[in-house]
C-alpha positions as CSV (number, residue, x, y, z in Angstrom):
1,X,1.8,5.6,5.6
2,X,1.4,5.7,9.6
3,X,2.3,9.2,10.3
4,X,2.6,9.7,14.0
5,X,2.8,13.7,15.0
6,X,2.5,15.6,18.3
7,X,0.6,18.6,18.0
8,X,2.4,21.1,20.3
9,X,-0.4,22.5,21.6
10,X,-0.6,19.7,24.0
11,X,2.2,20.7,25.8
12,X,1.6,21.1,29.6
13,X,2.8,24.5,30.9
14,X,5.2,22.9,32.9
15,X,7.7,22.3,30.1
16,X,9.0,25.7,29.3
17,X,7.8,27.1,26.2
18,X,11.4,28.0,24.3
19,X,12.2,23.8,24.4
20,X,9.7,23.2,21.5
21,X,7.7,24.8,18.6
22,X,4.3,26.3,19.5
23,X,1.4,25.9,17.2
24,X,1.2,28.1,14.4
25,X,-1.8,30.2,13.4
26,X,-3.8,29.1,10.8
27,X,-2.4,30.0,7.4
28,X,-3.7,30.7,3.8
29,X,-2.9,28.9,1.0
30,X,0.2,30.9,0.0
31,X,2.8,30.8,-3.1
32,X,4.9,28.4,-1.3
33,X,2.3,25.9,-0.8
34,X,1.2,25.8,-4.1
35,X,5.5,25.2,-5.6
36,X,5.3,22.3,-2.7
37,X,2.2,20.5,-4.1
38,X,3.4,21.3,-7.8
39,X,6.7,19.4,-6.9
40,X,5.2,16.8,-5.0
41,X,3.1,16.4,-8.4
42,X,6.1,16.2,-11.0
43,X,7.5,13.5,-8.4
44,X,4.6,11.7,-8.6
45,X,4.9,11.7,-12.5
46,X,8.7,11.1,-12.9
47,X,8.0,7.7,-10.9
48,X,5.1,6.8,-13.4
49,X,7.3,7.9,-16.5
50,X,8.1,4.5,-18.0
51,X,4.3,3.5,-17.6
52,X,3.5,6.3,-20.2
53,X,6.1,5.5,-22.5
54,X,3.4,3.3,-23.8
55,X,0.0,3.2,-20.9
56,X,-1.8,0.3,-22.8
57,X,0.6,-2.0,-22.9
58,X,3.2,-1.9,-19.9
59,X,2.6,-3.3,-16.4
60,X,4.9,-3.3,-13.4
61,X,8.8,-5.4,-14.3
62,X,8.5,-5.9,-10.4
63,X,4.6,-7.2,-9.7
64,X,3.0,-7.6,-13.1
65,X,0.2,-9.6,-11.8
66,X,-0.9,-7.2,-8.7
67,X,-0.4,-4.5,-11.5
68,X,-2.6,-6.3,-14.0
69,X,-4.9,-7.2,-10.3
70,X,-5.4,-3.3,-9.8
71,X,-6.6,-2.4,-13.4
72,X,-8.8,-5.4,-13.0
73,X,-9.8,-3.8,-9.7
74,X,-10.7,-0.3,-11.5
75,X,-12.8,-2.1,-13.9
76,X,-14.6,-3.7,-11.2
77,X,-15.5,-0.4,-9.8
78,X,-17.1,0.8,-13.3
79,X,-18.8,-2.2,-13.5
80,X,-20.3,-2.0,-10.1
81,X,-21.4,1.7,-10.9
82,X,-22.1,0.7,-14.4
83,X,-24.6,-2.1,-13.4
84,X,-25.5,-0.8,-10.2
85,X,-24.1,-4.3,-8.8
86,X,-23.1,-4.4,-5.2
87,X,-19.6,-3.8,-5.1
88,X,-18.8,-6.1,-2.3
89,X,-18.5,-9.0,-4.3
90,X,-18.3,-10.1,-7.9
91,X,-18.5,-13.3,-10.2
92,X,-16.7,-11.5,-12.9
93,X,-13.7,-13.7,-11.7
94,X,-13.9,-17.1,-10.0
95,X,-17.0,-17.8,-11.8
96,X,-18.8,-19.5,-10.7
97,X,-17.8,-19.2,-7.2
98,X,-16.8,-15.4,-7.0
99,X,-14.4,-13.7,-4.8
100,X,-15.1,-11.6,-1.7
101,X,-13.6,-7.5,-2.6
102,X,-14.3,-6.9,1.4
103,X,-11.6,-9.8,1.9
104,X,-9.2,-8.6,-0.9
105,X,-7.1,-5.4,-1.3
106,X,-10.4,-3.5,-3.5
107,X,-9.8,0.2,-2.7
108,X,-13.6,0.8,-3.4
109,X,-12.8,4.2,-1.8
110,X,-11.3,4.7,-5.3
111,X,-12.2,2.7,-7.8
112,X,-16.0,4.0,-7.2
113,X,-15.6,7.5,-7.5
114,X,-13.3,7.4,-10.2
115,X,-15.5,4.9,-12.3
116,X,-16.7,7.6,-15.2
117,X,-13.4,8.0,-15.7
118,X,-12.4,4.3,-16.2
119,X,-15.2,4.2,-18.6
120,X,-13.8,7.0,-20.3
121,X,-10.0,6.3,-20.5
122,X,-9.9,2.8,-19.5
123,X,-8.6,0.8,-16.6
124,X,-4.1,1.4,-18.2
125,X,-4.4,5.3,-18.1
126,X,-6.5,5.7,-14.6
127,X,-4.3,2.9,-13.0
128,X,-1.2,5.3,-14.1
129,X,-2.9,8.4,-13.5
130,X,-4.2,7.3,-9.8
131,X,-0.5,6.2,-8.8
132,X,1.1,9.3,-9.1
133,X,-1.7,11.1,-8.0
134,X,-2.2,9.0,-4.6
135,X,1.8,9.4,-4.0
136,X,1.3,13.2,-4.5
137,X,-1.7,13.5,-2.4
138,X,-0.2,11.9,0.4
139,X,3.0,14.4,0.4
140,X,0.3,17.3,0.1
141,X,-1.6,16.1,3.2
142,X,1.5,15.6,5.0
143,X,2.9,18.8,4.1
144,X,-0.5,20.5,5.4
145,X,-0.3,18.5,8.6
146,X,3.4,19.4,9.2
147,X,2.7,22.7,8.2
148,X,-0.2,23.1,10.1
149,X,0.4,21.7,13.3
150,X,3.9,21.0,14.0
151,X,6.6,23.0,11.6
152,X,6.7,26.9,10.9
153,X,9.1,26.6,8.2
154,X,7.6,26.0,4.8
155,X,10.6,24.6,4.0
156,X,10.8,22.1,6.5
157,X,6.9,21.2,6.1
158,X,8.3,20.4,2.2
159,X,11.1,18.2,3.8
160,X,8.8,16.0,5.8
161,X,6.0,15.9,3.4
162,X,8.2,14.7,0.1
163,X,9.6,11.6,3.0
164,X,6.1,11.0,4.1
165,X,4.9,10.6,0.7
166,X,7.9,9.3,-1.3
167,X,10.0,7.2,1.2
168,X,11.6,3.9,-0.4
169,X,9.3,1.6,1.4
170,X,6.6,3.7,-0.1
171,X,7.7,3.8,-3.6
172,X,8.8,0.2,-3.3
173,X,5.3,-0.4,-2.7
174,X,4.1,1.9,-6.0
175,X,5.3,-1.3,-8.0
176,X,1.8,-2.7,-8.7
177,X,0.2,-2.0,-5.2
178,X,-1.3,1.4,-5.4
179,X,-3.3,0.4,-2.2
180,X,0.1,0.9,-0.2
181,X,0.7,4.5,-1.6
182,X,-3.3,5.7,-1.1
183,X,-2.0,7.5,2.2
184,X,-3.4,10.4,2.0
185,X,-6.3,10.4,4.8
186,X,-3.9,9.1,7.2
187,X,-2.3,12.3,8.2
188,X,-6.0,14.3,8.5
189,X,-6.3,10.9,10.7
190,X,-3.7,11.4,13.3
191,X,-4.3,15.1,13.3
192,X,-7.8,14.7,14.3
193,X,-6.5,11.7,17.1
194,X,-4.6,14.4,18.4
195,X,-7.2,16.5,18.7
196,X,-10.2,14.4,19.9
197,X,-9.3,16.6,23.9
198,X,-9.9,19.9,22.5
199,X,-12.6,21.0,25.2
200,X,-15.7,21.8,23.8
201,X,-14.9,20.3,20.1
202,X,-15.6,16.6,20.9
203,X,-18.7,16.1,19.1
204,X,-17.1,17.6,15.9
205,X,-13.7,16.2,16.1
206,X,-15.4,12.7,16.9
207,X,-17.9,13.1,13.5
208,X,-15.1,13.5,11.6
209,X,-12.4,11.1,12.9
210,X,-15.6,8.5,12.4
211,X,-15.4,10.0,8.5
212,X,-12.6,9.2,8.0
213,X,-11.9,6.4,9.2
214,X,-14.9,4.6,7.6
215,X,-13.4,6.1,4.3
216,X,-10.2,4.5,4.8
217,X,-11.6,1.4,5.3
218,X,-12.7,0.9,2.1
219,X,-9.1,2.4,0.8
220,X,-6.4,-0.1,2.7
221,X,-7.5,-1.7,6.1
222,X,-3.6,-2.4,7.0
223,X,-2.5,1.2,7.0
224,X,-5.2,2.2,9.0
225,X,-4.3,-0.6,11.3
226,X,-0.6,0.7,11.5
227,X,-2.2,4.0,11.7
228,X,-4.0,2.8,14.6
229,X,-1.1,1.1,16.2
230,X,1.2,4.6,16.1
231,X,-1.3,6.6,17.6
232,X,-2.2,4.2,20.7
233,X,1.6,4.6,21.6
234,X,1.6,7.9,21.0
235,X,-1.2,8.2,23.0
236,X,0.1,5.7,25.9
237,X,3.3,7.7,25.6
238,X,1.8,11.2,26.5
239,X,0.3,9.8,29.6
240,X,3.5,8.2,30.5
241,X,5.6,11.5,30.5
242,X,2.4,14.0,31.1
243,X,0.2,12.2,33.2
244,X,-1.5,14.9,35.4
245,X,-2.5,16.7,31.6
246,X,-3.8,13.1,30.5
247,X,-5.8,12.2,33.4
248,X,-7.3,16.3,33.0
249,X,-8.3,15.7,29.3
250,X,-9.2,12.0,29.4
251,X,-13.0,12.3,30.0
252,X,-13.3,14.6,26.4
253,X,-11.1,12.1,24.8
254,X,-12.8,9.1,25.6
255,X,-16.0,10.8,24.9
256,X,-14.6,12.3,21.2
257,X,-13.1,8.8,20.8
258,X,-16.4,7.3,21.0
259,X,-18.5,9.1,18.8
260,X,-15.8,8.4,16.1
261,X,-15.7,4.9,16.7
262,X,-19.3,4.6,16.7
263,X,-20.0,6.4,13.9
264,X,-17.8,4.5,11.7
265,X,-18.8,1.3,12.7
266,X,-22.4,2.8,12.3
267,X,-21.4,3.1,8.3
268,X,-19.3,0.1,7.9
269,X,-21.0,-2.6,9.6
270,X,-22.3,-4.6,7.0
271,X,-19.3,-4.4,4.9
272,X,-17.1,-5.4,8.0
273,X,-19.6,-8.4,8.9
274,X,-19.7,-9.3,4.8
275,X,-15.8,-9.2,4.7
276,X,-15.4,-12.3,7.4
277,X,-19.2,-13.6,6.7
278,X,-20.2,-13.2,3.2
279,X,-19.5,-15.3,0.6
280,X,-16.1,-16.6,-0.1
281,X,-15.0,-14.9,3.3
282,X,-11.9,-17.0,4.9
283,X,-10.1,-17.1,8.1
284,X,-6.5,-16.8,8.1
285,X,-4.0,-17.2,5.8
286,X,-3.2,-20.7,5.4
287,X,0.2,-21.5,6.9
288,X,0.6,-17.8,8.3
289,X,2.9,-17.3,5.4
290,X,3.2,-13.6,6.3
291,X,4.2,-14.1,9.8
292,X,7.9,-15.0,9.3
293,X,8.2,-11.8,6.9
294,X,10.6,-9.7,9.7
295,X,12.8,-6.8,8.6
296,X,15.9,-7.6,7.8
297,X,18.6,-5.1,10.3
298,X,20.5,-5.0,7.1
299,X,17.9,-2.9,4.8
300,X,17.7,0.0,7.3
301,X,21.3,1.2,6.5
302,X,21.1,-0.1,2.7
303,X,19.6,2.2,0.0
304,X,16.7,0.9,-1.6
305,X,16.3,-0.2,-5.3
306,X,14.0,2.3,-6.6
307,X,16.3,4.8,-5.3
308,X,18.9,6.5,-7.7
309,X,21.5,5.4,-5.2
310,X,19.9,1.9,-5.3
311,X,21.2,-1.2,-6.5
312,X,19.1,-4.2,-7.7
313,X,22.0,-6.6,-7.0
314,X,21.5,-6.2,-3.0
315,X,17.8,-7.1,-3.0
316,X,19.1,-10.5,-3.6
317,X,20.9,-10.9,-0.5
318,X,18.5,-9.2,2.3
319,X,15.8,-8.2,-0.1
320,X,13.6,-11.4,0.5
321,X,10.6,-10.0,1.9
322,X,9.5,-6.0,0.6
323,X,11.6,-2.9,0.9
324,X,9.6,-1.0,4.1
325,X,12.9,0.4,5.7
326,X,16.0,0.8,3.3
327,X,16.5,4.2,4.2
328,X,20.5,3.8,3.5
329,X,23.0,4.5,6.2
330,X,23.0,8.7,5.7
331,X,19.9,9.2,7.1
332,X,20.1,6.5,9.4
333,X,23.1,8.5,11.2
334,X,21.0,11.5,10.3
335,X,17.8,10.6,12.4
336,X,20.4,9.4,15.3
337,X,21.8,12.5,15.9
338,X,18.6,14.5,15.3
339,X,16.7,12.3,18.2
340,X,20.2,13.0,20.2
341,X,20.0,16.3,20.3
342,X,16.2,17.4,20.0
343,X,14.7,14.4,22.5
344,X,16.0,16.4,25.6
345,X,14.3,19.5,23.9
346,X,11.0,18.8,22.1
347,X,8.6,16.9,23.6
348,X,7.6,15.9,19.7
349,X,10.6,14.1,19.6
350,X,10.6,12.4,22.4
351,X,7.6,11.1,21.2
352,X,9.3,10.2,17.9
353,X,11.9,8.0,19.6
354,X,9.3,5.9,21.2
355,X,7.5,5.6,18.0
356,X,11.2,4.4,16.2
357,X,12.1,1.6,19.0
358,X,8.9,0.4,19.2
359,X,8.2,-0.5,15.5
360,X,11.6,-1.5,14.9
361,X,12.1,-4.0,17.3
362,X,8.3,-4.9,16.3
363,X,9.0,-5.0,12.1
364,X,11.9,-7.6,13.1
365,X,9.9,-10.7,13.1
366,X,10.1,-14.4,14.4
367,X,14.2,-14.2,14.0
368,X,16.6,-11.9,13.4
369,X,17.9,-11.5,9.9
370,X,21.7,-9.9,9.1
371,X,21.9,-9.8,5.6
372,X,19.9,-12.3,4.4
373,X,21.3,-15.0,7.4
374,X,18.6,-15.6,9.5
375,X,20.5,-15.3,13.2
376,X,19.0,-17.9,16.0
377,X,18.3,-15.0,18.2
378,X,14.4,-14.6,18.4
379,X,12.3,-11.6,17.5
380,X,9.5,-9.9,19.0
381,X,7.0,-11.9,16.6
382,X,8.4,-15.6,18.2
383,X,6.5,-14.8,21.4
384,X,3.3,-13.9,19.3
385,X,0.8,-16.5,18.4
386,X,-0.3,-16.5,14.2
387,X,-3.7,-17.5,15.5
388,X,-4.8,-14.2,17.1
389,X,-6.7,-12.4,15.4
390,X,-5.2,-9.6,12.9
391,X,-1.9,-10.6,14.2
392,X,-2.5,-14.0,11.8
393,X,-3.1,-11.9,8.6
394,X,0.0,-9.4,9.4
395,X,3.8,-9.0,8.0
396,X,6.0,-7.8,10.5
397,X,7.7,-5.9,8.2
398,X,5.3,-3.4,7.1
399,X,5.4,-2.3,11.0
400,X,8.7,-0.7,9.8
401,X,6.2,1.5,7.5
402,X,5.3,3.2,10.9
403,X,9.3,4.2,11.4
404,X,9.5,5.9,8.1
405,X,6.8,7.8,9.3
406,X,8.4,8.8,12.4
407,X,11.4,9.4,10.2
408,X,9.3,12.0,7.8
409,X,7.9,14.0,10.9
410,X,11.7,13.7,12.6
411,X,13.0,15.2,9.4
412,X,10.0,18.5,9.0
413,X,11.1,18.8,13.3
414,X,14.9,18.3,12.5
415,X,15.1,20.9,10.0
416,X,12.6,23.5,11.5
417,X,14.5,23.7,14.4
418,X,17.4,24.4,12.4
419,X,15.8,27.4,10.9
420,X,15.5,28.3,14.5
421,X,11.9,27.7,14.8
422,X,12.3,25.2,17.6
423,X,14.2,27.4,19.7
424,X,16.6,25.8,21.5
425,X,18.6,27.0,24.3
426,X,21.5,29.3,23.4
427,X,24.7,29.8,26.0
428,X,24.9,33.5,26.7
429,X,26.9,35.3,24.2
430,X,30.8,36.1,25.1
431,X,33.1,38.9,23.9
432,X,34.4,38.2,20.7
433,X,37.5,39.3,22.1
434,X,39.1,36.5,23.7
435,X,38.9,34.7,20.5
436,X,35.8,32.6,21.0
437,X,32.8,33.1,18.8
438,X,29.3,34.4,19.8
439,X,26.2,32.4,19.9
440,X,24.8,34.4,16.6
441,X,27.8,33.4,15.2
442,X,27.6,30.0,16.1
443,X,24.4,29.4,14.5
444,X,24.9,30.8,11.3
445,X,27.9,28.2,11.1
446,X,25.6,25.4,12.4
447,X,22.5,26.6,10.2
448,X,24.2,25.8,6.3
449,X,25.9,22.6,8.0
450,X,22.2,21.1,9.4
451,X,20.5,21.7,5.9
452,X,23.7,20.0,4.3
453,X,23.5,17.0,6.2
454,X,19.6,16.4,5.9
455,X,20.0,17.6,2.1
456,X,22.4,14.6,1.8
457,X,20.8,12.0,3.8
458,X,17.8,12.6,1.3
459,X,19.6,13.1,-2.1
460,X,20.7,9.4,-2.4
461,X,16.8,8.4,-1.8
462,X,15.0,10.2,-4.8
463,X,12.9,7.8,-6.7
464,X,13.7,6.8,-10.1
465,X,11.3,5.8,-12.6
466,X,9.4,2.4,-11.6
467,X,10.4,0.1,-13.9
468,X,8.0,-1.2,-16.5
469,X,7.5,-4.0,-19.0
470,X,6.0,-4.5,-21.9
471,X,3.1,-7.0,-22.2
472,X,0.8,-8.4,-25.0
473,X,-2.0,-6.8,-25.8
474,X,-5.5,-8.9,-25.6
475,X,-6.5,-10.6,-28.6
476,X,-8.8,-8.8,-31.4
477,X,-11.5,-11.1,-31.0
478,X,-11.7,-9.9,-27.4
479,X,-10.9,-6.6,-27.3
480,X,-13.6,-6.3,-31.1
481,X,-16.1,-8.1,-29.0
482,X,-15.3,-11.4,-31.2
483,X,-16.2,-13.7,-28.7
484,X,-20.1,-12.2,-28.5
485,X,-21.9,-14.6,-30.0
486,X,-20.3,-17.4,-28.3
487,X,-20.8,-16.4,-24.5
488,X,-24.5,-16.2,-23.5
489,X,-25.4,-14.1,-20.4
490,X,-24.9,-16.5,-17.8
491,X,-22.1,-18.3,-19.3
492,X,-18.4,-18.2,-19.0
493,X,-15.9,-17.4,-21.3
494,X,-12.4,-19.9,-20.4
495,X,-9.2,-18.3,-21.6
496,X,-6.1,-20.7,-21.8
497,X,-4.1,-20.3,-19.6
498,X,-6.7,-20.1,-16.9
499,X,-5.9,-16.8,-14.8
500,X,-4.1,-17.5,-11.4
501,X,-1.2,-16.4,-9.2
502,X,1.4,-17.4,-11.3
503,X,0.0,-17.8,-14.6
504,X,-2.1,-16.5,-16.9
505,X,-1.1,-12.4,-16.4
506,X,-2.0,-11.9,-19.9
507,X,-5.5,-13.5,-19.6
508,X,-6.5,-11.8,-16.3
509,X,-5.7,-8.4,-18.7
510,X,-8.7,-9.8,-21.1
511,X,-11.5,-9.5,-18.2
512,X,-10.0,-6.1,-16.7
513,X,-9.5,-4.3,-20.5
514,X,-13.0,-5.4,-21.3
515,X,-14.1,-3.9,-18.0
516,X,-15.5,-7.2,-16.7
517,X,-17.7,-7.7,-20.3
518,X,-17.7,-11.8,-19.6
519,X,-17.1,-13.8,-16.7
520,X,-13.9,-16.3,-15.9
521,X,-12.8,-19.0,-14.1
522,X,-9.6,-18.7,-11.2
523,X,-8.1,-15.4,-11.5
524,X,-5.9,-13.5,-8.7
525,X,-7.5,-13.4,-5.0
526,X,-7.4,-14.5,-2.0
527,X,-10.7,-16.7,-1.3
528,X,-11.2,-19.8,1.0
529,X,-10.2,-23.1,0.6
530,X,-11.7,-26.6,2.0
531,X,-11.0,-25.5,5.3
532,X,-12.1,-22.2,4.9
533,X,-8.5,-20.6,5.3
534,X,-7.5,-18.3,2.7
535,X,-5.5,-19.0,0.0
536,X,-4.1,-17.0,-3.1
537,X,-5.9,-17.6,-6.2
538,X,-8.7,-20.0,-6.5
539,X,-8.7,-24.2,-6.1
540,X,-7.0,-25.7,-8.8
541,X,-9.3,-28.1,-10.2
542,X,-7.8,-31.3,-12.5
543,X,-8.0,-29.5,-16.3
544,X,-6.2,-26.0,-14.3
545,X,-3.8,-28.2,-13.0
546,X,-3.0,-30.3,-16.2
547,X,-2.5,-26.9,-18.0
548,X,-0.4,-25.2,-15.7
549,X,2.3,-28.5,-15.8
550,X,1.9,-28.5,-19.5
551,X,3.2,-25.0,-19.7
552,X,6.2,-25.6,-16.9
553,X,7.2,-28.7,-18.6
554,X,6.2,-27.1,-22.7
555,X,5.3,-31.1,-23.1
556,X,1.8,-32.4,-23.4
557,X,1.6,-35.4,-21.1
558,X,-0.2,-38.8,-22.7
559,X,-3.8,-37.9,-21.8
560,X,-6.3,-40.8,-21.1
561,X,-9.8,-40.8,-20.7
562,X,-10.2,-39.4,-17.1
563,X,-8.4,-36.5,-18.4
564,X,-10.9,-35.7,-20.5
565,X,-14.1,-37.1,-18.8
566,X,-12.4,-34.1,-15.8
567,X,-12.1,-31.7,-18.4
568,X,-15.9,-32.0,-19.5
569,X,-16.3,-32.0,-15.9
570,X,-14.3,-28.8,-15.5
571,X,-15.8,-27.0,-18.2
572,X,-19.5,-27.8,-16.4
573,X,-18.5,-26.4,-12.9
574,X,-17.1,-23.2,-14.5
575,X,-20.4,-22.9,-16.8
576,X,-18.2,-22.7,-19.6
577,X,-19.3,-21.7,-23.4
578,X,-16.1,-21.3,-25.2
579,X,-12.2,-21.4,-24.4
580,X,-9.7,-19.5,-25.9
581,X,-6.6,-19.1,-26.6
582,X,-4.7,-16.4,-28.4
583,X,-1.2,-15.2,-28.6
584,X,0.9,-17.0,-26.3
585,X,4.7,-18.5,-25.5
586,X,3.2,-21.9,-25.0
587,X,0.7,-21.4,-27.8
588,X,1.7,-24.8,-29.5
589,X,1.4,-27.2,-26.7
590,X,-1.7,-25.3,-25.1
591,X,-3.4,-26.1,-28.5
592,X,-2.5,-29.8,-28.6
593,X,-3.4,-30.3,-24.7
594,X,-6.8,-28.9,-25.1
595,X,-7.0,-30.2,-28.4
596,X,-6.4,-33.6,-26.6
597,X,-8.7,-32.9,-24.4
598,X,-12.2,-31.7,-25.9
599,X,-11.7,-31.9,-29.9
600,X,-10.0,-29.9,-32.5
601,X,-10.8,-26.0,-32.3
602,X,-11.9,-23.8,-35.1
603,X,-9.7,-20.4,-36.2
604,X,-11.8,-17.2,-35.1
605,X,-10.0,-13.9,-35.7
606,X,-6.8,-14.0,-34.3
607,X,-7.7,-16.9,-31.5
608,X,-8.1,-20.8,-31.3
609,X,-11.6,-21.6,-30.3
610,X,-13.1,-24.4,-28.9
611,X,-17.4,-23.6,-29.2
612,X,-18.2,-26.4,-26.1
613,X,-21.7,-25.8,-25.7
614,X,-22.8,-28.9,-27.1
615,X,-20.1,-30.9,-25.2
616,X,-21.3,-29.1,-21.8
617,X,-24.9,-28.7,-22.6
C-alpha cells in the first residue's frame, strides 16, 4: 500500500513546536515491538487459516485462477533458478509463443529468492506461507515507520501499522493476488522520499531510495506507481503551505532525487526496455477495460466482505469492480472528525487531508457510481484520455489504495495525539470551584472516549479467514511423471481443457505443481494480440475454441473435416506430443470431441491419452 507520512522534522520553525509531534530519538528494538510484530504475525495466519486446512489442495473461493496463476508464478521462479533460465520470460506456458513475466504481475523480487524453498515444499505451502508473511511484513514496516518518524506511542504506531497492513482493500486483495499485499518496501520508500533534503545525506539517502525502488519493481510496478503518486502531492503540498523551507532545501532534494532515479534505472534498464520490447510485450489493454473501474461512493461507508462485520450479499449491488475503500461508515466518521480537529494543529495532517481529497475524487472514475447506479455526473477519469501512457493500463479504483493509506497514518497521528503526544493546546486551567472542570480533568475524560471511538471504528474491520475451495488434485500420471516417455524435450504436453482465463484452472495446476516439468499451450497472461494490444490469456485458435463451446454447451457439435484437418493443424503450431485429459466435470464429452477429432485414445494411469506424434510428425 501507498503510505504517505510527514516526517515532523520538516517542520519550519515558524509553526510553533507544541501544534505537532517532534521526531523521536532513535529507539531499540524493545518488548513492545516485538508483541506488535508477533500480532501482526498471528493476523497474517488467521487470514491464511482455511488455506491450511488442507495447503495442497485449496485455492482462493474468490480468484481461483490468479490463485492457481501465483503458484504457477513461484514455480517459475525455481525453474528460472533451477535452470539458470532468464527469468524475464518463459515458454513453459503459451508454448510455443511464451509470455512476457516483465509485462505480467511476476513478483521476481520473490519468487527468486524464495526458490529453494519452492523446491523444497512446493509451490501450495510457499504461496500460503508468503501471503501471510507479506501482510505481516507490511504492518511491521509500517509500524517501524510510524514508530520511527511520526508517532511516540507504541500503541498508536500498533494502530496504524495493523490498518496499513490489514485494511479491507488490502485483504480483499490477499484473495489470490499476493502481489497487492507485498507492501512492505513502500513505507522504507516514503520515509527515505522524505528524507532525500537532509543536508549532507544526499548521496546516501539517494543510493538507497534507488534500492529500493529497483527492488520494488520487480515486486508490483502499480503500488510503486501509487506510491509515487502520494509522495509527488505530498511533496507539491509542502511547498504550497512552506514554501520559503522548500525553495531552502530544494537543491539537496533534487540532487538526492537524482542519484536515486538514476541508480535504479541504472539496474532496471533492460528489464524495463524488455517489458514494452521483448517478446510478447503489448501496448495497452485492449478496449481500456480497466479505465471505467471508478470507486463506487457507496463502498467507502459499507463494510467490506472479508471483514467480520462484512456481508457478501452487498458486494452484489456496488461490489462490481474490487474492494479498495469499504472502510464502513465508523471510521469514515472517525477520520472526519480526526482531520477536524488535528488539520488546524499538525501540519502531518494537513498533509493527510490533501492526500484523502485528492485520491478520492481521483479513485471515482469516468462516472459516478451510488450503489451500484452509475449517476450521469462525470468523474475525474472522463476528462483523462485511455491512450496516455500508464493512465491506459490503470483502474481508478486502486487510487483509493492511496486513502487507506492516509487513513492508516491518520489513525497512528489520531490516537498519539490522544495519548497526549501531539500536544495540543490546552485552555488555562480554572478553579474547580465554580463548578467547571480543569483542563487535567478534561483530558482524562476525553482520553478513554478517543481510544473507544478509534477502537470501534476498527473492531467491525478485522479480517476473517479468506475463504477457500477445494480443488482436484492433478492426475497420477502427472504428478508420478506418467507422461515421461511421451513428451520429448522440445515438445509440448496439451492438457484438455487447454489452460485459459476462464477455463482450464485445474490444468494450469498440472504445469505449476510440476514446477514447469513440461511445456503447454494458452494458459493465464496477459500477452499481445494481432494488433499488438494486450489481451488476457493467449489467442484462441480453432481446436481451443471448439473445446471451450463443447464444455459451455456439455454437447459435442457434429465435427466435419476442417475440424479436424485444424485440429492436426493446432496440434503442429503448439508442437504437441500428447494430450491429456484426466479427471474432469466435462470428462465424457471432452473425450468424444477429441476423440472426434484425432482418433480414439488409449487408458494411461488414471488419464485418457491421445500419443499424436505420428499424426503431427
Amino acid at each position: 500500500m501507498a503510505v504517505p507520512v510527514v516526517d515532523p522534522s520538516l517542520n519550519s520553525v515558524s509553526e510553533p513546536v507544541a501544534a505537532e509531534p517532534t521526531r523521536p530519538p532513535r529507539r531499540r528494538p524493545s518488548r513492545a515491538d516485538v508483541l506488535a510484530i508477533g500480532a501482526y504475525v498471528l493476523l497474517g495466519v488467521l487470514v491464511c487459516l482455511n488455506y491450511w486446512v488442507d495447503v495442497q489442495n485449496r485455492v482462493s473461493s474468490h480468484l481461483p485462477t490468479d490463485h492457481s496463476w501465483f503458484e504457477w508464478l513461484f514455480s517459475h521462479g525455481a525453474y528460472s533458478v533451477r535452470h539458470l533460465e532468464n527469468p524475464l520470460f518463459t515458454e513453459r506456458q503459451n508454448a510455443p509463443d511464451g509470455v512476457n513475466m516483465m509485462a505480467n504481475t511476476s513478483l521476481l523480487g520473490v519468487t527468486l529468492p524464495l526458490a529453494p524453498l519452492t523446491m523444497l515444499l512446493g509451490p501450495q505451502v510457499v504461496y500460503a506461507l508468503y501471503l501471510g508473511a507479506a501482510l505481516a511484513a507490511t504492518a511491521g514496516t509500517s509500524y517501524w515507520m510510524l514508530s520511527r518518524h511520526l508517532v511516540r506511542s507504541r500503541a498508536a504506531a500498533f494502530v496504524g501499522g495493523a490498518f496499513l497492513g490489514f485494511a479491507p482493500g488490502v485483504v480483499h486483495h490477499a484473495n489470490g493476488q499476493p502481489n497487492f499485499v507485498s507492501n512492505f518496501l513502500l513505507p522504507l520508500i516514503v520515509v527515505r522520499v522524505l528524507r532525500l533534503a537532509e543536508p549532507g545525506r544526499w548521496r546516501r539517502n539517494g543510493l538507497v531510495l534507488g534500492l529500493l525502488v529497483a527492488y520494488q519493481i520487480f515486486i508490483n510496478e502499480e503500488m510503486l506507481l501509487l506510491t509515487a503518486l502520494a509522495c509527488l502531492v505530498v511533496v507539491l503540498a509542502y511547498a504550497i503551505m512552506r514554501p520559503a523551507r522548500a525553495w531552502a532545501v530544494a537543491g539537496t532534494f533534487a540532487a538526492a532525487l537524482g542519484v536515486g532515479g538514476g541508480l535504479a534505472l541504472l539496474l532496471t534498464a533492460y528489464p524495463i526496455w524488455f517489458q514494452f520490447n521483448g517478446p510478447q510485450s503489448y501496448r495497452g489493454l485492449q478496449g481500456g477495460v480497466f479505465h471505467s473501474w471508478g470507486e463506487d461512493l457507496a463502498a467507502f461507508v459499507t463494510f467490506a466482505r472479508d471483514t467480520v462485520a462484512g456481508d457478501e450479499a452487498v458486494e452484489k449491488t456496488i461490489g462490481l469492480t474490487e474492494q479498495n475503500t469499504w472502510f464502513g461508515w465508523p471510521l469514515v466518521l472517525v477520520a472526519l472528525v480526526a482531520l477536524v480537529l488535528l488539520v488546524r494543529r499538525s501540519f502531518p495532517a494537513r498533509i493527510l487531508a490533501v492526500l484523502v481529497v485528492v485520491f478520492t475524487v481521483a479513485s471515482i472514475g469516468p462516472k459516478v457510481r451510488v450503489n451500484g447506479v452509475e449517476t450521469r455526473t462525470d468523474g475525474p477519469w472522463a476528462y483523462i484520455s485511455d491512450d496516455l501512457p500508464l493512465v491506459e493500463m490503470m483502474m481508478p479504483t486502486r487510487l483509493a489504495l492511496v486513502v487507506a493509506a492516509a487513513l492508516g497514518v491518520l489513525l497512528a497521528l489520531a490516537w498519539d495525539t490522544v495519548a497526549g503526544n501531539g500536544r495540543p493546546p490546552v485552555p488555562a486551567p480554572r478553579s474547580a470551584a465554580d463548578g467547571t472542570v480543569t483542563a487535567g480533568s478534561r483530558r482524562r475524560w476525553l482520553r478513554p472516549v478517543g481510544y473507544a471511538a478509534i477502537a470501534l471504528a476498527l473492531l467491525p474491520l478485522l479480517p476473517r479467514p479468506l475463504p477457500a475451495q477445494p480443488v482436484d488434485p492433478p492426475p497420477r500420471f502427472i504428478t508420478a511423471g506418467g507422461w515421461r516417455p511421451y513428451v520429448p524435450p522440445g515438445r509440448t504436453l496439451v492438457p484438455v481443457p487447454i489452460p485459459s482465463n476462464v477455463h482450464g484452472l485445474p490444468t494450469l495446476r498440472w504445469s505449476a505443481l510440476t514446477q514447469h516439468a513440461f511445456p503447454i499451450p494458452g494458459g493465464y497472461f496477459i500477452g499481445p494480440n494481432e494488433l499488438g494490444e494486450g489481451v488476457f490469456g493467449a489467442p484462441n485458435r480453432p481446436t481451443s475454441t471448439l473445446v471451450y463451446s463443447t464444455m459451455d454447451l456439455n454437447a459435442v457439435p457434429a465435427l466435419t473435416d476442417e475440424n479436424r484437418r485444424q485440429a492436426l493443424e493446432d496440434l503442429r503450431f503448439w508442437r504437441a506430443s500428447v494430450v491429456v485429459l484426466g479427471a474432469h466435470p466435462r470428462e465424457a464429452v471432452l473425450r468424444e470431441l477429441v476423440t472426434g477429432l484425432i482418433g480414439p485414445p488409449q487408458r494411461v494411469d488414471d488419464v485418457w491419452l491421445w500419443d499424436v506424434r505420428p499424426l503431427v510428425g
